[in-house]
DSSP file (Angstrom, degrees, kcal/mol; ACC not computed):
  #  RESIDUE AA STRUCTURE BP1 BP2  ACC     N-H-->O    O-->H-N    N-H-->O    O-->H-N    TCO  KAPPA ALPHA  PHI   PSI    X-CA   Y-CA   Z-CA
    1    1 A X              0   0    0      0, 0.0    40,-0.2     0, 0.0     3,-0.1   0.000 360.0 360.0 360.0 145.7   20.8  -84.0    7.7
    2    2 A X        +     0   0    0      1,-0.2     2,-0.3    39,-0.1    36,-0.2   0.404 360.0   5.1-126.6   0.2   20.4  -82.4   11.0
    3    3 A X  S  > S-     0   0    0     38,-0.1     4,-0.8    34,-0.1    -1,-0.2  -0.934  78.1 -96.1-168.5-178.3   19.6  -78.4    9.7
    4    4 A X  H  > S+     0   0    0     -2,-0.3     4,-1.0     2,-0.2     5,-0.1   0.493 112.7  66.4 -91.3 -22.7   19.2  -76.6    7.0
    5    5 A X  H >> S+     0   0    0      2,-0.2     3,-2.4     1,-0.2     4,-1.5   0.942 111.3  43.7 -59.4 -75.2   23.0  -75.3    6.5
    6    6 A X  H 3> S+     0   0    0      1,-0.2     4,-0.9     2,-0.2    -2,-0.2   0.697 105.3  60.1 -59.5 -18.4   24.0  -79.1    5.8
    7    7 A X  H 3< S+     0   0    0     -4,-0.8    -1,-0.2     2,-0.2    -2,-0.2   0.691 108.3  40.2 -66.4 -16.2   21.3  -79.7    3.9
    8    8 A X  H << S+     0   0    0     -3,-2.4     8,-0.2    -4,-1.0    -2,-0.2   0.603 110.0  67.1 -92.5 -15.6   22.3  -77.2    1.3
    9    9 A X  H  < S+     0   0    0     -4,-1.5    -2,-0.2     1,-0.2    -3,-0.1   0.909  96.1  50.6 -52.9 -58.0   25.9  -78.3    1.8
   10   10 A X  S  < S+     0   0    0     -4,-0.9    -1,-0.2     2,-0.1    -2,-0.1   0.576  94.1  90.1 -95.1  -8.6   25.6  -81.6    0.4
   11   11 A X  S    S-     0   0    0      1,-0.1     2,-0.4    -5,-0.1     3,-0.1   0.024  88.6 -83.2 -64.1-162.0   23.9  -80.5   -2.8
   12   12 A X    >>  -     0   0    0      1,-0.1     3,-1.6     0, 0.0     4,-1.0  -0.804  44.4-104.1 -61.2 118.0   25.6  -79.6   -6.1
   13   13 A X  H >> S+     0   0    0     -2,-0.4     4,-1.4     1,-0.3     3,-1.2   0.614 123.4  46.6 -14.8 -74.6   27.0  -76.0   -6.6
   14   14 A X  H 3> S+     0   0    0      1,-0.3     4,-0.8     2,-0.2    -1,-0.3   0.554 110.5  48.8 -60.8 -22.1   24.0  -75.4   -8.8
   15   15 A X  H <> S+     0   0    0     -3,-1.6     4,-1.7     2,-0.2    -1,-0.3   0.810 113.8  43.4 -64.3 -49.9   21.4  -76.8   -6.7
   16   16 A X  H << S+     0   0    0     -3,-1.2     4,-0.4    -4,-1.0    -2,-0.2   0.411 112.8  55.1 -83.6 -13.2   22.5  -75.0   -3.5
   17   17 A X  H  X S+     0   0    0     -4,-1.4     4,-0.6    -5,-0.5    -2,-0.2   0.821 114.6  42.5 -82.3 -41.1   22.9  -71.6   -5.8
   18   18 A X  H >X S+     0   0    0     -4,-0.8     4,-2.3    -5,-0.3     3,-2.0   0.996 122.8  38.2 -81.9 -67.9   19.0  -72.2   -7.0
   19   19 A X  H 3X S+     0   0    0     -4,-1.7     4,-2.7     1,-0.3    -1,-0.2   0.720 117.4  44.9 -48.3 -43.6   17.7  -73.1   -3.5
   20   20 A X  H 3> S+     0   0    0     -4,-0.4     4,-1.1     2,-0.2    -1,-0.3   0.511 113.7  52.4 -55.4 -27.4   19.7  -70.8   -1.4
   21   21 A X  H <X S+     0   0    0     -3,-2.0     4,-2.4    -4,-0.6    -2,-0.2   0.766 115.9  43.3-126.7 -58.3   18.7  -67.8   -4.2
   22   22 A X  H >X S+     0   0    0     -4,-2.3     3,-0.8     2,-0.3     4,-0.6   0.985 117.6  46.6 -83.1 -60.6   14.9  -69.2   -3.5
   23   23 A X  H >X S+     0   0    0     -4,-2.7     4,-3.4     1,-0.3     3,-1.7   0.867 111.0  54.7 -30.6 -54.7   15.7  -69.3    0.9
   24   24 A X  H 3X S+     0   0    0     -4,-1.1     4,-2.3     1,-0.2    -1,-0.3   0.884 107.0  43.3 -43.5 -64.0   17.1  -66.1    0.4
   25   25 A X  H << S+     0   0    0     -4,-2.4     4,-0.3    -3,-0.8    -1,-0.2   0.648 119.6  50.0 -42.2 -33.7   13.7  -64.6   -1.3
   26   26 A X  H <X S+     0   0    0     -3,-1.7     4,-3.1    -4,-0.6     3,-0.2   0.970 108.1  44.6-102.6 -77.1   11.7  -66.5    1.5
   27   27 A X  H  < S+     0   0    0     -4,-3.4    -2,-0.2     1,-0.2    -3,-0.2   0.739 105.7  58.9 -66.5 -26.9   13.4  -65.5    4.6
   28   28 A X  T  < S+     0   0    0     -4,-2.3    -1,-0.2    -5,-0.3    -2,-0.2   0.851 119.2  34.7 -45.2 -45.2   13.7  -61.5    3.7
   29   29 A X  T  4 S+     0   0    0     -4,-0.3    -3,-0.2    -3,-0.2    -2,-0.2   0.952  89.6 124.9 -72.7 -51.5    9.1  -61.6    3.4
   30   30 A X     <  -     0   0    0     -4,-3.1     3,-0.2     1,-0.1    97,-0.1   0.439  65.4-119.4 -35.4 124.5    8.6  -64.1    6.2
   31   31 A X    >   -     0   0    0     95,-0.4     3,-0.6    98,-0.2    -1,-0.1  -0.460  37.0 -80.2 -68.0 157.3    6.4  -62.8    8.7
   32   32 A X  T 3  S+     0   0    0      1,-0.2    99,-0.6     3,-0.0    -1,-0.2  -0.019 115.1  23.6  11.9  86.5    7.3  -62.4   12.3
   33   33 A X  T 3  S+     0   0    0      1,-0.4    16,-0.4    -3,-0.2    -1,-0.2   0.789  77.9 117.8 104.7   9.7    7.0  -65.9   13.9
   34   34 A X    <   -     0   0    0     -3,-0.6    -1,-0.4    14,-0.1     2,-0.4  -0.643  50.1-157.4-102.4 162.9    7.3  -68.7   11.2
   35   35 A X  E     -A   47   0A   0     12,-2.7    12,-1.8    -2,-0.2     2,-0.4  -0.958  10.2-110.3-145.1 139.5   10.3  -70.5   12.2
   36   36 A X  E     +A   46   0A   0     -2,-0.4     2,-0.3    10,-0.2    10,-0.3  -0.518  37.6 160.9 -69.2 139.3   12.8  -73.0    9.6
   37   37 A X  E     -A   45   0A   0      8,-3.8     8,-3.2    -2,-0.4     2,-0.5  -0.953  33.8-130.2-146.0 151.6   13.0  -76.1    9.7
   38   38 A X  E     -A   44   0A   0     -2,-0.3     2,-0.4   -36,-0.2     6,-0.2  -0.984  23.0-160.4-126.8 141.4   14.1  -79.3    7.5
   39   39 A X  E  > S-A   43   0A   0      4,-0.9     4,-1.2    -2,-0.5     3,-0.4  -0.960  72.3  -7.0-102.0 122.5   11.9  -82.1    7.2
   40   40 A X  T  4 S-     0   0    0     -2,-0.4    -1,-0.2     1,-0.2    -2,-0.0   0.813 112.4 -83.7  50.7  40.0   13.0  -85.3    6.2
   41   41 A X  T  4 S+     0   0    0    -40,-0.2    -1,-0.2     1,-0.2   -38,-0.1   0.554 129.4  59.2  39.5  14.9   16.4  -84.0    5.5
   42   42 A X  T  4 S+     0   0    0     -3,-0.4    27,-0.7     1,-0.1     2,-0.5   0.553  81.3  76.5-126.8 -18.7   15.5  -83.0    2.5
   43   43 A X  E  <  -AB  39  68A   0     -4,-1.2     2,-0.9    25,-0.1    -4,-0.9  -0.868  58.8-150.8-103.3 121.6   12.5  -80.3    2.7
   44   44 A X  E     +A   38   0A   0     23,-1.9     2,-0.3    -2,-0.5    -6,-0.2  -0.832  38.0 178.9 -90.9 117.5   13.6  -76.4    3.9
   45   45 A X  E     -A   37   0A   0     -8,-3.2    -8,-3.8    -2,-0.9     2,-0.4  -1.000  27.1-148.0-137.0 151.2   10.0  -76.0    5.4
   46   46 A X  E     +AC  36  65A   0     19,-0.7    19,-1.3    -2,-0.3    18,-0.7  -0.953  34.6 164.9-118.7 119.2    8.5  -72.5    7.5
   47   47 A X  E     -A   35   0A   0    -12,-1.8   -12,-2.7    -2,-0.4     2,-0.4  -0.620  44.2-115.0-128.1-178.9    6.3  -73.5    9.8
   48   48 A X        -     0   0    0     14,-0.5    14,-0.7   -14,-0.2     2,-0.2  -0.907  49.7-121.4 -97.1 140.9    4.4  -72.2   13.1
   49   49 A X    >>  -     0   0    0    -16,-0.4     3,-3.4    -2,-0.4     4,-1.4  -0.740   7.8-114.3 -95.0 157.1    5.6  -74.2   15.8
   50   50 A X  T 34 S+     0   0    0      1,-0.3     4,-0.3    -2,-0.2    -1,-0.1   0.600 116.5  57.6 -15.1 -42.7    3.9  -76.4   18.2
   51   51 A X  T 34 S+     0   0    0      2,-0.2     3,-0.3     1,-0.1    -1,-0.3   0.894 115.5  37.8 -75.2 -34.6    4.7  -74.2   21.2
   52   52 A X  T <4 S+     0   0    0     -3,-3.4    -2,-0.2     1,-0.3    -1,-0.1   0.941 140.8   6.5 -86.3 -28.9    2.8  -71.0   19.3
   53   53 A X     <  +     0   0    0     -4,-1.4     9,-0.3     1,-0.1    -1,-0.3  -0.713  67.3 166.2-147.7  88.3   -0.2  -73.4   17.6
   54   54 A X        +     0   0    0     -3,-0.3     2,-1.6    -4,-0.3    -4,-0.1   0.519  53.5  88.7 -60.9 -18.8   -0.3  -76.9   18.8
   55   55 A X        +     0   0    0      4,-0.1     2,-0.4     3,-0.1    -1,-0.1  -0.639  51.2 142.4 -94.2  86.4   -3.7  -78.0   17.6
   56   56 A X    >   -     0   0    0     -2,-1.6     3,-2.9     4,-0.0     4,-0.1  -0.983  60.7-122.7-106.9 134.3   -2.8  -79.1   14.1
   57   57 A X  T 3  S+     0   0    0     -2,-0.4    -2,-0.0     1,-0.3    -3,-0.0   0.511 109.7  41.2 -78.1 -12.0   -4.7  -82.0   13.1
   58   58 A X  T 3  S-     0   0    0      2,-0.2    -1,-0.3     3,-0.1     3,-0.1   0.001 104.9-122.4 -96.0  -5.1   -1.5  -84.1   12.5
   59   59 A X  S <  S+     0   0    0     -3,-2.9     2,-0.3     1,-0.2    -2,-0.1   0.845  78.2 114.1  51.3  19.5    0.3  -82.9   15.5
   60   60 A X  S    S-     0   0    0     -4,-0.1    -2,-0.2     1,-0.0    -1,-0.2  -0.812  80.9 -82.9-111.3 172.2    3.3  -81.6   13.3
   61   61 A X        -     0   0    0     -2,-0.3     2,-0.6     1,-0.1   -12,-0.2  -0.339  56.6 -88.5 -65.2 156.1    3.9  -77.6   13.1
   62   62 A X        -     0   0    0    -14,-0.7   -14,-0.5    -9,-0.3    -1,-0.1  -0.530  41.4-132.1 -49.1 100.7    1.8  -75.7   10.7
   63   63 A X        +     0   0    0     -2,-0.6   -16,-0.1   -16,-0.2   -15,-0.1  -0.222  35.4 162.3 -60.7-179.1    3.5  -75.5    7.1
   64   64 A X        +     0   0    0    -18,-0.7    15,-1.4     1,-0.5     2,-0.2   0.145  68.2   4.6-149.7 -75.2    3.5  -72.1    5.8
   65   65 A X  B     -CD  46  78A   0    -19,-1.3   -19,-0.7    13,-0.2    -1,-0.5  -0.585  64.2-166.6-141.1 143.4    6.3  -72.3    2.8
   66   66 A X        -     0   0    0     11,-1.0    -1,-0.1    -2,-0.2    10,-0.1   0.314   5.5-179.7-118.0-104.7    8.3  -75.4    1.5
   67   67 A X        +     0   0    0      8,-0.5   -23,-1.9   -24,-0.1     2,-0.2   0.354  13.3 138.4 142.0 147.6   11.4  -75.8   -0.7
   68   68 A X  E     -BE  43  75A   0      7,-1.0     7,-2.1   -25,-0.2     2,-0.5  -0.928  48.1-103.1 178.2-172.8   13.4  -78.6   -2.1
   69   69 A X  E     - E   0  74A   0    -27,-0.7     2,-0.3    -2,-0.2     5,-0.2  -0.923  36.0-178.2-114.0 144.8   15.2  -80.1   -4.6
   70   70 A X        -     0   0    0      3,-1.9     5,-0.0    -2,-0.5    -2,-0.0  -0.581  47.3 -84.7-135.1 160.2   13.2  -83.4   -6.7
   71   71 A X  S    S+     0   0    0     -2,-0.3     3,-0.1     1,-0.2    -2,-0.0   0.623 119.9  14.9 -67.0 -21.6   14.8  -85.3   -9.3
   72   72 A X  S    S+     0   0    0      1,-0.2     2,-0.3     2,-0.0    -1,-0.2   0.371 131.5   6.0-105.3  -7.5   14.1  -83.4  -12.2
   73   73 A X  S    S-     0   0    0     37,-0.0    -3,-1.9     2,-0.0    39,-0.3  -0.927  72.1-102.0-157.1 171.0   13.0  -79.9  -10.8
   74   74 A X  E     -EF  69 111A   0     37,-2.3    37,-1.2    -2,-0.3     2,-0.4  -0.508  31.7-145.9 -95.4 177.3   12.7  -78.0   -7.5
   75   75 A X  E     -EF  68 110A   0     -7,-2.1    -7,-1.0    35,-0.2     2,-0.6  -0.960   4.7-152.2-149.4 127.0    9.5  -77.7   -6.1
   76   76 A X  E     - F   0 109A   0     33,-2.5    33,-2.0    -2,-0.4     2,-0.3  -0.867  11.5-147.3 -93.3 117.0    8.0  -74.4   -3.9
   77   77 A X        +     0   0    0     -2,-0.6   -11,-1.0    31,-0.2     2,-0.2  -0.733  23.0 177.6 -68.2 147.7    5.2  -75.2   -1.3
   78   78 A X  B  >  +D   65   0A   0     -2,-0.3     4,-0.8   -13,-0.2   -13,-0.2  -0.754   5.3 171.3-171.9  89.5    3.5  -72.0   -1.7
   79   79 A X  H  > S+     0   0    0    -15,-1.4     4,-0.7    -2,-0.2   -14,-0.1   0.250  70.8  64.8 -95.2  14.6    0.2  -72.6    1.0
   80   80 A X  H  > S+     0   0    0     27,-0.1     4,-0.9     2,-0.1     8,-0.2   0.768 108.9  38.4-106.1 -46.6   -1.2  -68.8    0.8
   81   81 A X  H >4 S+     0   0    0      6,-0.2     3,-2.5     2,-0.2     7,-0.4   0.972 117.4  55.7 -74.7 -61.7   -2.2  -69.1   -3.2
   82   82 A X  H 3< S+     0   0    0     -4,-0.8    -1,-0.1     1,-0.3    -3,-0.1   0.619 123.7  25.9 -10.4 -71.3   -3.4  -73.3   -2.4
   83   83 A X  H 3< S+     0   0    0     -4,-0.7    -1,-0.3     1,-0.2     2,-0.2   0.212 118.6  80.8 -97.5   3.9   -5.9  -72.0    0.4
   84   84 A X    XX  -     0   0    0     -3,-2.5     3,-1.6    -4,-0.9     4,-0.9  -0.559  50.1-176.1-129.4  40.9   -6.3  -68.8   -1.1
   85   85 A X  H 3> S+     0   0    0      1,-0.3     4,-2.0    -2,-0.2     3,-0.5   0.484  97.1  37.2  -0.8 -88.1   -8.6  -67.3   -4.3
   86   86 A X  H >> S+     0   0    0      1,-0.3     4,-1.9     2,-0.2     3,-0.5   0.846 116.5  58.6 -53.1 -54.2   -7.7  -64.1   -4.5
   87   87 A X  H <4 S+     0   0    0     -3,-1.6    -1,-0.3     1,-0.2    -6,-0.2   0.838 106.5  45.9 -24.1 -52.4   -4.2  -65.2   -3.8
   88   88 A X  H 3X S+     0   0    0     -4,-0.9     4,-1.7    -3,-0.5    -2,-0.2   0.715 107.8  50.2 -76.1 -19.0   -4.0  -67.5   -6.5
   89   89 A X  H <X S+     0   0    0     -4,-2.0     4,-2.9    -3,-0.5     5,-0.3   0.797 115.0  56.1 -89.2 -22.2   -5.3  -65.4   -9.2
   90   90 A X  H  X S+     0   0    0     -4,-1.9     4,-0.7    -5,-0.2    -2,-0.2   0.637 112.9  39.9 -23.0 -35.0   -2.4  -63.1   -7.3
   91   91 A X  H  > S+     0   0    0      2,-0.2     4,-2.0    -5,-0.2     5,-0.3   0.906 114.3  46.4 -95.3 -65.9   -0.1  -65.5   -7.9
   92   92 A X  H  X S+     0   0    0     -4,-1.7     4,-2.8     1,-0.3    -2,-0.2   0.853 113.4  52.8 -84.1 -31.7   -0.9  -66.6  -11.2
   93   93 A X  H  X S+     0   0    0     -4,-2.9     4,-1.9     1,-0.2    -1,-0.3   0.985 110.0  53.1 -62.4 -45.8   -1.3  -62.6  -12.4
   94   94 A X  H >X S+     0   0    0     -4,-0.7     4,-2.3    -5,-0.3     3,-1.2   0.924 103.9  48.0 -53.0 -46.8    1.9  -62.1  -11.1
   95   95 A X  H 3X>S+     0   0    0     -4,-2.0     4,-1.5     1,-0.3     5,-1.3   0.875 113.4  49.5 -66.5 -38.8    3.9  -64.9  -12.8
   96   96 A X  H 3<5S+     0   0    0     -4,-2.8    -1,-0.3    -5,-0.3    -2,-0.2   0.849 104.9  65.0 -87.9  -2.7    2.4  -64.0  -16.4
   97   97 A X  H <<5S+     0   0    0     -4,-1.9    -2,-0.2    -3,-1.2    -1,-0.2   0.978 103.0  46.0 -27.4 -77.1    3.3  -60.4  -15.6
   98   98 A X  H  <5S-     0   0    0     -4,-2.3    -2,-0.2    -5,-0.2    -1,-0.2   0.547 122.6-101.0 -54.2 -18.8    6.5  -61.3  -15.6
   99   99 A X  T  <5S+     0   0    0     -4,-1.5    -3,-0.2     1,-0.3    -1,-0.1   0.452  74.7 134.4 119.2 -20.0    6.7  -63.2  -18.5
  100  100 A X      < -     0   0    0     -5,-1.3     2,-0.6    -6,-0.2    -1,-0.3  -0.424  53.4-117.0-110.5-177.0    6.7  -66.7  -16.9
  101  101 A X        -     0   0    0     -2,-0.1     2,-1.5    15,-0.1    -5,-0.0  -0.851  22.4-151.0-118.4 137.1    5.5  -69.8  -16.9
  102  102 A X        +     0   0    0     -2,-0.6     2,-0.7   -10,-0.1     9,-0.1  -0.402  14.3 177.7 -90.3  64.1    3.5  -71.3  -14.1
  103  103 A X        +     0   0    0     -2,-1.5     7,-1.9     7,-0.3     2,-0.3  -0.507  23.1 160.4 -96.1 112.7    3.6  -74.7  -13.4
  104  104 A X  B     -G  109   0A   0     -2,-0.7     5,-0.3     5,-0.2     4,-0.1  -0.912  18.3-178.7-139.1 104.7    1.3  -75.2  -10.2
  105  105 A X  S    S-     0   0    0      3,-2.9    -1,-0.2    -2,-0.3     4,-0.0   0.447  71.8 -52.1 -84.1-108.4   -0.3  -78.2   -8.9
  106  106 A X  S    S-     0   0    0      3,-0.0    -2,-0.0     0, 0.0     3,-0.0   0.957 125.7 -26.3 -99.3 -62.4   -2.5  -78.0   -5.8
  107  107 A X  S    S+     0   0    0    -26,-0.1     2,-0.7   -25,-0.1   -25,-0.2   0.550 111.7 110.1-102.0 -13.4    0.7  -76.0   -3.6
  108  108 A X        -     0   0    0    -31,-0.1    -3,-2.9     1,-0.1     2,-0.8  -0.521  52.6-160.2-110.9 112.2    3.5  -77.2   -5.3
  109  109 A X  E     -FG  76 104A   0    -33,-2.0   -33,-2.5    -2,-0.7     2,-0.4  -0.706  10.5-157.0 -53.9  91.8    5.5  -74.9   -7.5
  110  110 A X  E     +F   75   0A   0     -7,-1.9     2,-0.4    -2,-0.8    -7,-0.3  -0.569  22.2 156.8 -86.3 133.2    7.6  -76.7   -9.9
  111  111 A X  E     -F   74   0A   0    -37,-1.2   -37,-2.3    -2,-0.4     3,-0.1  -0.912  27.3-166.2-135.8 161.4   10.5  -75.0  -11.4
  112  112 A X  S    S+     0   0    0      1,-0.5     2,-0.3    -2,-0.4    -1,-0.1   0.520  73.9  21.8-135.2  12.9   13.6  -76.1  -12.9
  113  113 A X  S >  S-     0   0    0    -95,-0.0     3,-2.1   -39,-0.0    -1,-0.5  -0.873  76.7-111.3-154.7 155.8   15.9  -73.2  -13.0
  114  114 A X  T 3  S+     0   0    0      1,-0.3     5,-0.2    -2,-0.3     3,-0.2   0.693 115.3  68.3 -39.2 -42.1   16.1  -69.8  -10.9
  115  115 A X  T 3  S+     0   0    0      1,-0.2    -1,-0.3     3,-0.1     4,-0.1   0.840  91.0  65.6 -47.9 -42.9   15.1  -68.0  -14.3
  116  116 A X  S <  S+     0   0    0     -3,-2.1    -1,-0.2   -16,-0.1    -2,-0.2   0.886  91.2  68.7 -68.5 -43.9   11.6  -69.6  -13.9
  117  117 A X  S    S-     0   0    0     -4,-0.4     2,-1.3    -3,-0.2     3,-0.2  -0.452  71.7-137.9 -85.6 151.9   10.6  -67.9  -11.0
  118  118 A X    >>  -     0   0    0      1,-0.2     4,-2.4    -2,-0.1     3,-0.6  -0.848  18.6-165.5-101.7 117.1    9.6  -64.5  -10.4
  119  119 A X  H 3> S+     0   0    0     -2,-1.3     4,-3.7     1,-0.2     5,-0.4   0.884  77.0  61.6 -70.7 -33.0   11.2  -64.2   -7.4
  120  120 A X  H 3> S+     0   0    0      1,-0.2     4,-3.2     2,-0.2     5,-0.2   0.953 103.3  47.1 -43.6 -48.3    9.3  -60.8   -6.4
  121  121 A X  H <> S+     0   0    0     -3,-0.6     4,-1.2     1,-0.2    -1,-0.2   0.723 110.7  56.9 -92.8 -10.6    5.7  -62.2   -6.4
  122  122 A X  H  X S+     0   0    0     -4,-2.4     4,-1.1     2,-0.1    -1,-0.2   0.976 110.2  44.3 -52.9 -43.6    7.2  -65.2   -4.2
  123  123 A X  H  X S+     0   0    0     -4,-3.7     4,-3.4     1,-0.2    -2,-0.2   0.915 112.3  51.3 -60.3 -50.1    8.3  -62.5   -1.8
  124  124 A X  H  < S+     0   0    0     -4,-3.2    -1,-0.2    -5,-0.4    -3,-0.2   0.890 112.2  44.0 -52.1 -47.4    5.0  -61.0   -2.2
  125  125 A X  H >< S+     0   0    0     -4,-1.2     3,-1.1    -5,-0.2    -2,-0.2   0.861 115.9  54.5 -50.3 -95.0    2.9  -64.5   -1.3
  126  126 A X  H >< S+     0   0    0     -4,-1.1     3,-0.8     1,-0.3     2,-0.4   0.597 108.1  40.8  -5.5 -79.3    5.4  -65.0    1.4
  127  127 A X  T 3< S+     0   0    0     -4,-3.4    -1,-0.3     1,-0.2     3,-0.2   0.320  92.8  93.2 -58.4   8.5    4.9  -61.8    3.1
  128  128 A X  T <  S+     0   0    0     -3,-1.1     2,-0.8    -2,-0.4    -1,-0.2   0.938  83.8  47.3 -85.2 -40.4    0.8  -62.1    2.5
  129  129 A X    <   -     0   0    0     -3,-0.8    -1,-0.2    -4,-0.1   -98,-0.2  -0.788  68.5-151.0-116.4  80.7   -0.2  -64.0    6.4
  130  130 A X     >  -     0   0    0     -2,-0.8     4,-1.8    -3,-0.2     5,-0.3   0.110  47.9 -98.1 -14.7 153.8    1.2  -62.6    9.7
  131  131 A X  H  > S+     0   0    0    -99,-0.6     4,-2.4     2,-0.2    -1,-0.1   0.899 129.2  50.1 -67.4 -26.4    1.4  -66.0   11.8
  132  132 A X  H  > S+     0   0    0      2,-0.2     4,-2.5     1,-0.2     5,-0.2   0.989 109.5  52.3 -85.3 -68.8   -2.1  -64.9   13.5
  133  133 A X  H  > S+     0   0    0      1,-0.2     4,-2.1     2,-0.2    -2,-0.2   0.929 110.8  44.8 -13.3 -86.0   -3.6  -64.2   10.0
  134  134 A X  H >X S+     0   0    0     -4,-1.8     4,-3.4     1,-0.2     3,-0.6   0.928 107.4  61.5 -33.8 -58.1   -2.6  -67.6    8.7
  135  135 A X  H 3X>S+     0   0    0     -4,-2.4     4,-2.4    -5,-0.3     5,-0.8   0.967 104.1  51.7 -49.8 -50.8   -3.9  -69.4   12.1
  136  136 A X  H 3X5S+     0   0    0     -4,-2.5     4,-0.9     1,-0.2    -1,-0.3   0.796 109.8  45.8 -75.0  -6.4   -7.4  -68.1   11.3
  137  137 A X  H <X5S+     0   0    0     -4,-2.1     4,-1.9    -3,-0.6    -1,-0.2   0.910 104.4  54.1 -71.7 -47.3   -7.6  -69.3    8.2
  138  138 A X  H  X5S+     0   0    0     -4,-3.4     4,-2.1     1,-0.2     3,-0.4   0.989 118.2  45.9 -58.5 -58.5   -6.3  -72.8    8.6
  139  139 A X  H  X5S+     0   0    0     -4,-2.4     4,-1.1    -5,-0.4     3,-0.3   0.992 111.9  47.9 -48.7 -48.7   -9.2  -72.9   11.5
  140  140 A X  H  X<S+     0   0    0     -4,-0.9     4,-1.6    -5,-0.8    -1,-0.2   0.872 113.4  49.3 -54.9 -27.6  -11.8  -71.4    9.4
  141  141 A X  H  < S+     0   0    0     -4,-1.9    -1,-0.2    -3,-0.4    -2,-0.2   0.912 108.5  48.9 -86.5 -29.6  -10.8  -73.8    6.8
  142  142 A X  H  < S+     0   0    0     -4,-2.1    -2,-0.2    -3,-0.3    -1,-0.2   0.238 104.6  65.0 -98.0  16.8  -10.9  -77.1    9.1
  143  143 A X  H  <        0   0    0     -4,-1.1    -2,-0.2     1,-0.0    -3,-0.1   0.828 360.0 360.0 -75.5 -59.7  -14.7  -75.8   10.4
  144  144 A X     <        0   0    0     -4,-1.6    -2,-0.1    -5,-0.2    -3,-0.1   0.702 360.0 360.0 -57.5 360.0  -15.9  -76.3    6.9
C-alpha cells in the first residue's frame, strides 16, 4: 500500500466504514502540523515529520495518533492519555460518560465496532497537543 486512500480501499465495506468513521473523527481535531501517513501498509498514523522535529530517538517521525484494523478488533493509538495523567483520567471519564466500555492497554485502544467508541472524547484527546505542545513533552519525558 503506498497511501492511505488504498489502504482503506482494500478493506471490507465494514472495515473501511469503521476506520474511515474513526479518520474522519481524527483529521477534523488534528492540530495544525501533524501530517498522515501509513506505516507498514497497514497503520493510518499522524505524526510530526522529520523536517519539523528530527531528533526522535528512533529516527522515524514522532507518532501522535494511530489507527488500524487487527484480526479481531481495531485498535486506536491514542499517545496524549499514554503520556498523560490528567489526560487519561480525561479519557477514561469521558468514555464512562458515555456509557462505554474502555478497553485500554498502555496506548492502544481496542474496539470492535464504531458503537464502542465515543467518538467526541477521541476528537477531544486529538485536539489536546498543538505540535509544539506535544514536542515539549516527548522531551521532557526523554530527560527523565
Amino acid at each position: 500500500m503506498s497511501d492511505v486512500t488504498d489502504y482503506l480501499d482494500s478493506l471490507p465495506a465494514e472495515d473501511k466504514k469503521v476506520l474511515s468513521a474513526v479518520r474522519k473523527t481524527i483529521r477534523k481535531n488534528l492540530p495544525k502540523g501533524y501530517e498522515e501517513t501509513l506505516y507498514y501498509g497497514k497503520y493510518i498514523t499522524y505524526v510530526i515529520p522529520l523536517s519539523r522535529y528530527p531528533k526522535t530517538y528512533n529516527k522515524h517521525p514522532l507518532s501522535y495518533v494511530g489507527l488500524t484494523k487487527q484480526k479481531n478488533y481495531y485498535t486506536l493509538y491514542m499517545m496524549v492519555p499514554y503520556g498523560d495523567p490528567k489526560e487519561l483520567a480525561r479519557f477514561k471519564e469521558g468514555f464512562a460518560k458515555a456509557g462505554k466500555k474502555l478497553d485500554m492497554g498502555k496506548s492502544c485502544v481496542h474496539f470492535k465496532k464504531l458503537d464502542d467508541l465515543p467518538l467526541d472524547v477521541i476528537g477531544e484527546s486529538v485536539a489536546r497537543y498543538p505540535v509544539d505542545e506535544y514536542i515539549k513533552r516527548y522531551e521532557m519525558v526523554k530527560r527523565k
